[in-house]
N, CA, C and O atoms as CSV, one atom per row, in Angstrom:
chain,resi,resn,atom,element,x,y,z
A,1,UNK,N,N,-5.540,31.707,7.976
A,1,UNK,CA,C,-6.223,30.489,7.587
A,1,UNK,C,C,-5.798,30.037,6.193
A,1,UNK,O,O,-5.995,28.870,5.855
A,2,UNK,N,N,-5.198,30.957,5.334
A,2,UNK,CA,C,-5.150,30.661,3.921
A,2,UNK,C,C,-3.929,30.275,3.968
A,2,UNK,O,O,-3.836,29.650,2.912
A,3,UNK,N,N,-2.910,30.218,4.479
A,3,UNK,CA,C,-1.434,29.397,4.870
A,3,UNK,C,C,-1.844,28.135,5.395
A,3,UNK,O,O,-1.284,27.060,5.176
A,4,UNK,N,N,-2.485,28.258,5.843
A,4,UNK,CA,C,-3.018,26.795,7.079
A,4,UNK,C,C,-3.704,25.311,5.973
A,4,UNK,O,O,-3.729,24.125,6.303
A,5,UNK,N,N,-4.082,25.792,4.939
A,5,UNK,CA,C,-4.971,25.168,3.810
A,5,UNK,C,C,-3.937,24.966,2.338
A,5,UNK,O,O,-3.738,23.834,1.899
A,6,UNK,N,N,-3.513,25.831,1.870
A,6,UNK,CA,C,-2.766,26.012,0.458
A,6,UNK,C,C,-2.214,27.020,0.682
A,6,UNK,O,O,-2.812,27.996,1.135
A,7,UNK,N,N,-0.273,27.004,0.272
A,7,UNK,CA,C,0.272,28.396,0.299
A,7,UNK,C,C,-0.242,29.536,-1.446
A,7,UNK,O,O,0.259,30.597,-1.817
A,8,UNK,N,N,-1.282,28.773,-2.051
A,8,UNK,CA,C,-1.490,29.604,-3.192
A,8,UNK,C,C,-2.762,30.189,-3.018
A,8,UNK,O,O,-3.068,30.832,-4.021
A,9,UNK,N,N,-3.753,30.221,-2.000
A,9,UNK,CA,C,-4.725,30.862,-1.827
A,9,UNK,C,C,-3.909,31.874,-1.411
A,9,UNK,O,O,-4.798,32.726,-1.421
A,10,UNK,N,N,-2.832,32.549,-1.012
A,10,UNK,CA,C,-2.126,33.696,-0.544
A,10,UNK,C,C,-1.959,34.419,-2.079
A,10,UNK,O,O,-1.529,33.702,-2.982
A,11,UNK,N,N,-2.268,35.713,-2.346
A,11,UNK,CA,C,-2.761,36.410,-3.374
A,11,UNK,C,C,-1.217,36.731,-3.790
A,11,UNK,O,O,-0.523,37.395,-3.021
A,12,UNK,N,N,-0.566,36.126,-5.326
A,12,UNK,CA,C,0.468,36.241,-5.894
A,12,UNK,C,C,1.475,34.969,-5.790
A,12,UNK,O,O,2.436,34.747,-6.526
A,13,UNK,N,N,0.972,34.108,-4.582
A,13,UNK,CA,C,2.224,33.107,-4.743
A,13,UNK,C,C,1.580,32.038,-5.787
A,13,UNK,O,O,2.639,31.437,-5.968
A,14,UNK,N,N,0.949,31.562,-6.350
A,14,UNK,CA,C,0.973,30.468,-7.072
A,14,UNK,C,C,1.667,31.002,-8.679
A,14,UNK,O,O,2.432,30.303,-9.344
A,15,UNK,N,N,1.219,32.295,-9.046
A,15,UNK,CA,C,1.754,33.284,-10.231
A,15,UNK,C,C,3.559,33.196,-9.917
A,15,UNK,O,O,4.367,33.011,-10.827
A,16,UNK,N,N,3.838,33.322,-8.869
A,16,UNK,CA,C,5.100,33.788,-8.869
A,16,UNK,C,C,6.078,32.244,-8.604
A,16,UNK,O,O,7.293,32.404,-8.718
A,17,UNK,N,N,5.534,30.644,-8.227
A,17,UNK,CA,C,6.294,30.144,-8.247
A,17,UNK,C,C,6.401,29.245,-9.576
A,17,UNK,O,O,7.378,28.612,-9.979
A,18,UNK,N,N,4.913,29.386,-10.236
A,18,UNK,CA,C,4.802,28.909,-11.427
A,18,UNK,C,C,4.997,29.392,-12.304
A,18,UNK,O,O,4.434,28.929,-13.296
A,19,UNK,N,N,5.830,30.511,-12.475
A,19,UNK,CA,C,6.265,30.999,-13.366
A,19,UNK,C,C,7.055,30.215,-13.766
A,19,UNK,O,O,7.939,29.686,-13.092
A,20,UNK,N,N,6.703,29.949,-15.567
A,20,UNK,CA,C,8.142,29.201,-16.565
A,20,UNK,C,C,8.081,27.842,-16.299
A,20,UNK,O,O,8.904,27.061,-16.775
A,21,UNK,N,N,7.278,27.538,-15.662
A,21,UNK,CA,C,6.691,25.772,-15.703
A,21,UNK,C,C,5.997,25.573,-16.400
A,21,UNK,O,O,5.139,26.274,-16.936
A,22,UNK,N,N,6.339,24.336,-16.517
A,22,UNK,CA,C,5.607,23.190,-17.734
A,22,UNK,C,C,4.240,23.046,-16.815
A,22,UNK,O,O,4.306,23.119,-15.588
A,23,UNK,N,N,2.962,22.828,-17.539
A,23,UNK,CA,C,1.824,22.169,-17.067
A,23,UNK,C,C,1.926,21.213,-16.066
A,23,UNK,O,O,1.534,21.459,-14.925
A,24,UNK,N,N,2.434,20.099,-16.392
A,24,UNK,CA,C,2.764,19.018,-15.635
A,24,UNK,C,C,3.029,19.470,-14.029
A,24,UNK,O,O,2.452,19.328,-12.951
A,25,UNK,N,N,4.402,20.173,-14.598
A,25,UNK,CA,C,5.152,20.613,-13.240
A,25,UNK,C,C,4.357,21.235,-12.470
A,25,UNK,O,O,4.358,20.875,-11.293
A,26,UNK,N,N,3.508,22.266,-12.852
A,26,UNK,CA,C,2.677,22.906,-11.889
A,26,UNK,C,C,1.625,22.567,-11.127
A,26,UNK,O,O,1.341,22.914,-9.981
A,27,UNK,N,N,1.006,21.767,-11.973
A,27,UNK,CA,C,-0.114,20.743,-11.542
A,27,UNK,C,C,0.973,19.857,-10.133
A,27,UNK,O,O,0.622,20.385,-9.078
A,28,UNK,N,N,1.597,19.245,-9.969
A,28,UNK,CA,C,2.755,18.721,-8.899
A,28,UNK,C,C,2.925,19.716,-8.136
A,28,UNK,O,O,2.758,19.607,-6.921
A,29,UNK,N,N,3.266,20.792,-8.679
A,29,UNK,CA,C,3.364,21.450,-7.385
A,29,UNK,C,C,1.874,22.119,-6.266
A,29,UNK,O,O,1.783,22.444,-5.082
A,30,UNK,N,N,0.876,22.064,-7.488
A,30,UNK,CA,C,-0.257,22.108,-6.370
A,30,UNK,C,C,-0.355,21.456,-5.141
A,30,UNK,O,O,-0.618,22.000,-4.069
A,31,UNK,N,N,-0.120,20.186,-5.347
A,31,UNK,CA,C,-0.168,18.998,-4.458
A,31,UNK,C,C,0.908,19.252,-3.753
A,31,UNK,O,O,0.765,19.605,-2.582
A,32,UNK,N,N,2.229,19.124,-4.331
A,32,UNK,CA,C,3.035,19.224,-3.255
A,32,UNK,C,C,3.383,20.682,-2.689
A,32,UNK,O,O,4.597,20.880,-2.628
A,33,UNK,N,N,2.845,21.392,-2.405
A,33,UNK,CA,C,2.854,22.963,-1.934
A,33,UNK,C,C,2.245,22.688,-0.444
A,33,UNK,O,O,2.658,23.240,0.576
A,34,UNK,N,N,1.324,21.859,-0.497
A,34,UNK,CA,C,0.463,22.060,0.602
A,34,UNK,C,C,0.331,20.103,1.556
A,34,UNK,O,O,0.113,19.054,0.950
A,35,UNK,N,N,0.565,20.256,3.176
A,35,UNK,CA,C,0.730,18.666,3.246
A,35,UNK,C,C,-0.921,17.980,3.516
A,35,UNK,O,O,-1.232,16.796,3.652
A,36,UNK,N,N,-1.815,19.236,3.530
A,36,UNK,CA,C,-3.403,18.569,3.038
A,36,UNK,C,C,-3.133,17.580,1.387
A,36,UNK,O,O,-3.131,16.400,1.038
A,37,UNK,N,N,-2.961,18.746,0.847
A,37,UNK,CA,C,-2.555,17.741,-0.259
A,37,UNK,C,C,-2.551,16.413,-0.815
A,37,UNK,O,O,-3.198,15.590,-1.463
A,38,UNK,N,N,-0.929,16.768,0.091
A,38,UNK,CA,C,-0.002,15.329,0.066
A,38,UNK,C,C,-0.875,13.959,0.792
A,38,UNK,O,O,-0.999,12.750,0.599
A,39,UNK,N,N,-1.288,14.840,1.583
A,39,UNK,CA,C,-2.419,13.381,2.555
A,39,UNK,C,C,-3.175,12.921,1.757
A,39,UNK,O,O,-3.175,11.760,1.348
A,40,UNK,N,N,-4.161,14.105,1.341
A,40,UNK,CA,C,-5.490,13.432,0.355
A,40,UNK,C,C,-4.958,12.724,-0.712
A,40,UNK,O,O,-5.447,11.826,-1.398
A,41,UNK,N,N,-3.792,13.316,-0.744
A,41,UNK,CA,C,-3.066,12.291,-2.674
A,41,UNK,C,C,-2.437,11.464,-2.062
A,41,UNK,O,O,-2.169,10.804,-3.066
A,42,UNK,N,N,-1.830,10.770,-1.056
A,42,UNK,CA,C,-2.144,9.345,-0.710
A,42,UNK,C,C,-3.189,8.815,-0.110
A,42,UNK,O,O,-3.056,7.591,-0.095
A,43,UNK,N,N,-4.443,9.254,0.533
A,43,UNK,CA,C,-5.119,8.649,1.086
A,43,UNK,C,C,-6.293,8.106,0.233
A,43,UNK,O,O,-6.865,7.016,0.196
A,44,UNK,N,N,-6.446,9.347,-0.480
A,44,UNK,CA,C,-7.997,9.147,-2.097
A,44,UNK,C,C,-7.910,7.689,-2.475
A,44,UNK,O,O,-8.636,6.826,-1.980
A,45,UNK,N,N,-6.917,7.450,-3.440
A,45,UNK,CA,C,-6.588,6.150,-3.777
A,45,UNK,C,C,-6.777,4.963,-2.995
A,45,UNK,O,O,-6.982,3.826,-3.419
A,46,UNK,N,N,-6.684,5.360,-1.776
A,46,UNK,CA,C,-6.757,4.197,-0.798
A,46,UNK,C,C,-8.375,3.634,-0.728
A,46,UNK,O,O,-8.889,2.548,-0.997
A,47,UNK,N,N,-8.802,4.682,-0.327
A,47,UNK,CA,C,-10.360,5.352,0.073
A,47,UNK,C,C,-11.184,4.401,-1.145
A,47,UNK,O,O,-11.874,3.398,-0.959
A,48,UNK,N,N,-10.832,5.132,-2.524
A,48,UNK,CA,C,-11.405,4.473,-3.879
A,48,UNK,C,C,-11.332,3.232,-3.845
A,48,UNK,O,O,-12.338,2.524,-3.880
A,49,UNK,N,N,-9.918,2.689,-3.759
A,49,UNK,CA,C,-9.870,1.431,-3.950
A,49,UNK,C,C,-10.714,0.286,-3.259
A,49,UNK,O,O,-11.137,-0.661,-3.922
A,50,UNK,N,N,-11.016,0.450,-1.475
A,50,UNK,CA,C,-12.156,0.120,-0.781
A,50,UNK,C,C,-13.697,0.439,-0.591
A,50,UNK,O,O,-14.468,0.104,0.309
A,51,UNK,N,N,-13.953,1.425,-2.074
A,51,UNK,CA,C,-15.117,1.677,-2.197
A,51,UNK,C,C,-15.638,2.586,-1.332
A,51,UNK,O,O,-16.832,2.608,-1.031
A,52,UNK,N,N,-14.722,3.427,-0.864
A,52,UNK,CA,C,-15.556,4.540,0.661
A,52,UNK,C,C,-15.578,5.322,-0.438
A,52,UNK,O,O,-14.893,5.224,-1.457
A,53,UNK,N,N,-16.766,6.435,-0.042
A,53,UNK,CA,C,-16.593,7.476,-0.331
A,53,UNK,C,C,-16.331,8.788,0.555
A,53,UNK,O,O,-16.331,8.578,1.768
A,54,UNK,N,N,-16.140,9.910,0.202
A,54,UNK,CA,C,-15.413,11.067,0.760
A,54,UNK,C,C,-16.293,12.248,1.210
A,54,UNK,O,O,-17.412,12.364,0.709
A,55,UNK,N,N,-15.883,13.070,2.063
A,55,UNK,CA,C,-16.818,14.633,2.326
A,55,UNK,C,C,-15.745,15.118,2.604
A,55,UNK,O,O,-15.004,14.658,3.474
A,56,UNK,N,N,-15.469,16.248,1.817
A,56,UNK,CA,C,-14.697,17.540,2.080
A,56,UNK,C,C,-15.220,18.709,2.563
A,56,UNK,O,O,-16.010,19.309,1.833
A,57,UNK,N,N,-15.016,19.049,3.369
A,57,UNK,CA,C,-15.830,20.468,3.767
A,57,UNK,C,C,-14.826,21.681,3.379
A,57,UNK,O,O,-13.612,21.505,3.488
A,58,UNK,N,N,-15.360,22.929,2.920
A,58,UNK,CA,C,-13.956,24.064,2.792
A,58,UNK,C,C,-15.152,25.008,3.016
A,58,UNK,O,O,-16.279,24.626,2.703
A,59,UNK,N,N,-14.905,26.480,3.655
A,59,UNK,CA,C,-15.591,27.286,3.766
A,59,UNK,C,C,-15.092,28.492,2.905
A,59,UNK,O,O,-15.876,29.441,2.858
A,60,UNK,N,N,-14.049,28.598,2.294
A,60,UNK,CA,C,-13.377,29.356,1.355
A,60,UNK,C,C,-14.004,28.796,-0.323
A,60,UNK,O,O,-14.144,27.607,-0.613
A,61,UNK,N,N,-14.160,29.381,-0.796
A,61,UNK,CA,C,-14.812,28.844,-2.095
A,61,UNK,C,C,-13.499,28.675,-2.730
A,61,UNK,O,O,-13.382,27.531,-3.170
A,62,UNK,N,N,-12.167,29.633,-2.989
A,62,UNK,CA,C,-10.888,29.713,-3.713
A,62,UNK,C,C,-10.736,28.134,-3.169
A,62,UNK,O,O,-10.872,27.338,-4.099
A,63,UNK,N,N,-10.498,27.534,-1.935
A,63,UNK,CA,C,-10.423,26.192,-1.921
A,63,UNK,C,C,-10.994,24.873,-2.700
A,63,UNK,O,O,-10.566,23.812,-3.154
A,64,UNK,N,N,-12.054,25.492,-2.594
A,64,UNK,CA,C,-12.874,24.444,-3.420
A,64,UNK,C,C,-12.610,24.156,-5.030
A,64,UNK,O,O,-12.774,23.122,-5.677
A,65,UNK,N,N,-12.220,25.242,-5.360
A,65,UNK,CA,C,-11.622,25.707,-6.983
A,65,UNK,C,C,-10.492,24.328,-6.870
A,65,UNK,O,O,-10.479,23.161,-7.261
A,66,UNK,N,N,-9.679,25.149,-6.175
A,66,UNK,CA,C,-9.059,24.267,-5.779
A,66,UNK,C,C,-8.622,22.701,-5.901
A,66,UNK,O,O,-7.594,22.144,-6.287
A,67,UNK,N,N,-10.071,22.176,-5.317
A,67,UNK,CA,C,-10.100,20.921,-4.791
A,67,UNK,C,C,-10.446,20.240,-5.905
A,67,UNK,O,O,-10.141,19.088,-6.214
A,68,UNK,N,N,-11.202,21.148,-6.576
A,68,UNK,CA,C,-11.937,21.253,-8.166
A,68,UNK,C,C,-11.060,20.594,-9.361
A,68,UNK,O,O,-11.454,19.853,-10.262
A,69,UNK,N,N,-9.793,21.066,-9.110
A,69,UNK,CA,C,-8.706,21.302,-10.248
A,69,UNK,C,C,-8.262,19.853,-9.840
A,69,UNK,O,O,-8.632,18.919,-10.551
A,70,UNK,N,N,-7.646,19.663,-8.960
A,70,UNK,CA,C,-6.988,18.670,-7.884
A,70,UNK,C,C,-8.166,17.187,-8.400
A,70,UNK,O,O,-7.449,16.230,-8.692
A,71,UNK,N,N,-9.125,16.965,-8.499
A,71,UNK,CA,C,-9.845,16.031,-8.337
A,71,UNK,C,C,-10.264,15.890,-9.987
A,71,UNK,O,O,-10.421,14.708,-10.292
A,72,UNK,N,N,-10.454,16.731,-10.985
A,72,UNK,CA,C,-10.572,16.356,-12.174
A,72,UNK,C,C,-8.752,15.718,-12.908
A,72,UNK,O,O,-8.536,14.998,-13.882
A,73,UNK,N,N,-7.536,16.525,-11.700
A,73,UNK,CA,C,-6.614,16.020,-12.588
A,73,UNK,C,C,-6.637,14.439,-12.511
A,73,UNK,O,O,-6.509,13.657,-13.452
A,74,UNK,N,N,-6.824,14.162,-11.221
A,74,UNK,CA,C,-6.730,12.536,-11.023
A,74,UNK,C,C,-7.956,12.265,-11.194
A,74,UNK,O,O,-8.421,11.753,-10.175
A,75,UNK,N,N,-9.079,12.427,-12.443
A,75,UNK,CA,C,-9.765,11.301,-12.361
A,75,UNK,C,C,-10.847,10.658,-11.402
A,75,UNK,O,O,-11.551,9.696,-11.707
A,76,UNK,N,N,-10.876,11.419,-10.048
A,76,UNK,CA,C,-12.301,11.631,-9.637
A,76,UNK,C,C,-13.319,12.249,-9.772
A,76,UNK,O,O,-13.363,13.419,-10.150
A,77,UNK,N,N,-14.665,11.276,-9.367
A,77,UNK,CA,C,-15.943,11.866,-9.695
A,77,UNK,C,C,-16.100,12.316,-8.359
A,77,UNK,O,O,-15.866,11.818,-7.257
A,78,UNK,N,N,-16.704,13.733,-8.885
A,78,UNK,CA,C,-16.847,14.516,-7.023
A,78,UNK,C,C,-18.297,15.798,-7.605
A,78,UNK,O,O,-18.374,16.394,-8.679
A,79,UNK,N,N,-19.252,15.843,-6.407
A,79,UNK,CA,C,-19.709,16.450,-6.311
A,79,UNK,C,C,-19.493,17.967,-5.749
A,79,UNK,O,O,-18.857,17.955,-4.695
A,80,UNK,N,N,-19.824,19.121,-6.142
A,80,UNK,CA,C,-19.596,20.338,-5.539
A,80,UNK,C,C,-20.775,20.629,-5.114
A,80,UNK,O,O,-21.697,20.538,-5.924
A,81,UNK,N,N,-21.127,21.159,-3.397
A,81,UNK,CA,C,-22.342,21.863,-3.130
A,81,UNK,C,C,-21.747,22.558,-2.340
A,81,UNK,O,O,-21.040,22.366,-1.350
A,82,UNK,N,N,-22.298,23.810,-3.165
A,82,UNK,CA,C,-22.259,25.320,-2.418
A,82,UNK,C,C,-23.223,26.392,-2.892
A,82,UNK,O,O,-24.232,26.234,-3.580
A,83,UNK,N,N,-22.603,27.777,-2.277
A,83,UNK,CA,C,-23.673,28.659,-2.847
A,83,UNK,C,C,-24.062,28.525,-4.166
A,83,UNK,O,O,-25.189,28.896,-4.494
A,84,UNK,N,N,-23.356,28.085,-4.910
A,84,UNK,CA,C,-23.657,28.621,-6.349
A,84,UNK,C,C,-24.210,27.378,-6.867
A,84,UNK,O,O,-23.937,27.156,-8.046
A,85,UNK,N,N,-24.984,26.442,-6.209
A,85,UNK,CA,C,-25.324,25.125,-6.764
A,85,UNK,C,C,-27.214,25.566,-5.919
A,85,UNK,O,O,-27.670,25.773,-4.794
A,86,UNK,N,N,-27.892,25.480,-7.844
A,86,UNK,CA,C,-29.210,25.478,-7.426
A,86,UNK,C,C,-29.724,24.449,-6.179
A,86,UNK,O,O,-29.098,23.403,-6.008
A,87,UNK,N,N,-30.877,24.773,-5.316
A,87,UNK,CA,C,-31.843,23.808,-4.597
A,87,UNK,C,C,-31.734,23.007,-5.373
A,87,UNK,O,O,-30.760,22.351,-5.005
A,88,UNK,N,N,-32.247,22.454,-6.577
A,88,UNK,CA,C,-32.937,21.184,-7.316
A,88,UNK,C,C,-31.368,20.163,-7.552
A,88,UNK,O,O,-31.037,19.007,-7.288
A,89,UNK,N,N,-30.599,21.579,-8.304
A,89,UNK,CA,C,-29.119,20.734,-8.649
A,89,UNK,C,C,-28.827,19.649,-7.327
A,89,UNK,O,O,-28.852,18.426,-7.188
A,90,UNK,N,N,-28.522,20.888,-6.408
A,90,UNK,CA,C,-28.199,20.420,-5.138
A,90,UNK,C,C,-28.698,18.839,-4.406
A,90,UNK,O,O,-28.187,18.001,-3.663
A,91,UNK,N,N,-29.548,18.970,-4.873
A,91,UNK,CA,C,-30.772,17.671,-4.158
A,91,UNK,C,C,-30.031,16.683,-5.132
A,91,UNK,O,O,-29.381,15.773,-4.617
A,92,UNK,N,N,-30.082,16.801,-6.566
A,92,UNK,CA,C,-29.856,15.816,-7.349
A,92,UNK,C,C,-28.522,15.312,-7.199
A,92,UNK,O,O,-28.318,14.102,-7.100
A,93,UNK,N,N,-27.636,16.128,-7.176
A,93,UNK,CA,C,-26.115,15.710,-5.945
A,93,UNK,C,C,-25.957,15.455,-4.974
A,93,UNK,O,O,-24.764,15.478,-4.670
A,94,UNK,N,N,-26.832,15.093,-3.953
A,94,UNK,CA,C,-26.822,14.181,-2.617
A,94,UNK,C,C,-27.527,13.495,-3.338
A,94,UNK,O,O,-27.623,12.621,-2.476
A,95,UNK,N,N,-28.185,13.050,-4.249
A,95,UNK,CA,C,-28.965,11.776,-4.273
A,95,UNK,C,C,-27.678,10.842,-4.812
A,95,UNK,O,O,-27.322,9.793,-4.276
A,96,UNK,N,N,-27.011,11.503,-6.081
A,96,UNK,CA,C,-25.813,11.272,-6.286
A,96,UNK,C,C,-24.597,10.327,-5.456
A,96,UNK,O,O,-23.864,9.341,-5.532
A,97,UNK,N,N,-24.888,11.106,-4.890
A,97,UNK,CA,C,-23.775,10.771,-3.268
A,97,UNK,C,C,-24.621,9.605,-2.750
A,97,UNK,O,O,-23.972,8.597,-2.470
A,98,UNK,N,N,-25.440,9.570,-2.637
A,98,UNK,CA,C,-25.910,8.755,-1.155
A,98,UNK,C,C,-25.709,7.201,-1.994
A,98,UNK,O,O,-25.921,6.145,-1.398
Protein backbone atom coordinates (compact mmCIF):
# COMPACT_ATOMS: atom_id res chain seq x y z
CA UNK A 1 0.00 0.00 0.00
CA UNK A 2 2.89 2.38 0.77
CA UNK A 3 4.21 2.14 -3.04
CA UNK A 4 0.64 2.53 -4.17
CA UNK A 5 0.43 6.22 -2.30
CA UNK A 6 4.21 7.78 -2.12
CA UNK A 7 7.47 5.90 -3.01
CA UNK A 8 8.88 7.77 0.34
CA UNK A 9 6.56 6.31 2.87
CA UNK A 10 8.91 3.14 1.97
CA UNK A 11 11.42 3.37 5.05
CA UNK A 12 14.92 4.91 3.58
CA UNK A 13 13.92 6.04 0.12
CA UNK A 14 13.15 9.67 0.55
CA UNK A 15 16.83 9.90 2.76
CA UNK A 16 18.52 8.19 0.02
CA UNK A 17 17.20 10.11 -3.09
CA UNK A 18 17.43 13.41 -1.38
CA UNK A 19 20.52 13.19 -0.55
CA UNK A 20 22.73 16.50 -1.63
CA UNK A 21 19.62 18.41 -2.76
CA UNK A 22 18.82 21.77 -2.55
CA UNK A 23 15.43 22.44 -0.58
CA UNK A 24 13.72 23.47 -3.55
CA UNK A 25 14.70 20.38 -5.41
CA UNK A 26 13.39 18.12 -2.88
CA UNK A 27 10.30 19.69 -2.13
CA UNK A 28 9.72 18.85 -6.41
CA UNK A 29 10.57 15.82 -5.98
CA UNK A 30 7.90 15.06 -3.36
CA UNK A 31 5.37 15.82 -5.88
CA UNK A 32 6.92 14.43 -8.60
CA UNK A 33 7.84 10.93 -6.97
CA UNK A 34 4.37 10.02 -6.71
CA UNK A 35 1.40 10.43 -9.81
CA UNK A 36 -1.27 11.13 -6.72
CA UNK A 37 0.78 13.96 -6.48
CA UNK A 38 1.13 15.09 -9.80
CA UNK A 39 -2.84 14.93 -10.07
CA UNK A 40 -3.60 16.83 -6.90
CA UNK A 41 -0.81 19.50 -8.09
CA UNK A 42 -2.74 20.01 -11.16
CA UNK A 43 -6.07 19.56 -10.06
CA UNK A 44 -5.92 21.83 -6.39
CA UNK A 45 -5.47 24.93 -8.38
CA UNK A 46 -8.23 24.16 -10.51
CA UNK A 47 -10.56 23.16 -7.57
CA UNK A 48 -9.42 26.72 -5.69
CA UNK A 49 -9.83 28.69 -8.45
CA UNK A 50 -13.79 27.59 -8.74
CA UNK A 51 -14.19 27.88 -5.14
CA UNK A 52 -14.74 23.91 -4.41
CA UNK A 53 -13.45 22.72 -1.65
CA UNK A 54 -11.56 19.33 -1.01
CA UNK A 55 -11.67 15.92 1.33
CA UNK A 56 -8.72 13.85 1.44
CA UNK A 57 -9.02 10.76 3.19
CA UNK A 58 -5.49 8.76 4.15
CA UNK A 59 -5.58 6.04 6.71
CA UNK A 60 -1.73 6.08 7.17
CA UNK A 61 -0.96 9.07 9.33
CA UNK A 62 2.99 9.17 7.55
CA UNK A 63 0.58 10.26 4.58
CA UNK A 64 -1.04 12.82 6.04
CA UNK A 65 2.44 14.35 7.23
CA UNK A 66 2.76 14.18 4.07
CA UNK A 67 -0.11 15.90 2.63
CA UNK A 68 0.76 18.30 5.52
CA UNK A 69 4.12 19.38 4.00
CA UNK A 70 2.64 19.30 0.35
CA UNK A 71 -0.27 21.78 1.21
CA UNK A 72 1.60 24.38 3.46
CA UNK A 73 4.30 24.45 0.52
CA UNK A 74 1.65 25.74 -1.91
CA UNK A 75 -0.19 27.90 0.20
CA UNK A 76 -3.28 26.02 1.16
CA UNK A 77 -5.55 26.33 4.00
CA UNK A 78 -6.40 22.70 5.04
CA UNK A 79 -7.78 21.19 7.91
CA UNK A 80 -6.27 17.95 9.63
CA UNK A 81 -8.73 15.50 11.52
CA UNK A 82 -7.42 12.60 13.05
CA UNK A 83 -6.51 10.77 16.07
CA UNK A 84 -4.51 13.30 17.44
CA UNK A 85 -7.06 16.20 16.95
CA UNK A 86 -9.10 16.89 20.27
CA UNK A 87 -13.27 16.32 20.18
CA UNK A 88 -13.70 20.20 20.65
CA UNK A 89 -10.62 21.02 18.12
CA UNK A 90 -12.17 18.61 15.86
CA UNK A 91 -15.76 20.10 15.88
CA UNK A 92 -14.23 23.56 15.48
CA UNK A 93 -12.59 22.19 12.09
CA UNK A 94 -15.70 20.94 10.45
CA UNK A 95 -17.34 24.03 11.40
CA UNK A 96 -14.34 25.45 9.60
CA UNK A 97 -14.95 23.40 6.61
CA UNK A 98 -18.55 23.52 6.25
Amino acid sequence: RKCCNHPFLIKGVEESETSGMAAAEARDLLTYASGKYVLLDKLLPKLRQDGHKVLIFSQMVKMLDMLEDFMRERNYTFERLDGTIRGDARQMAIDRLS
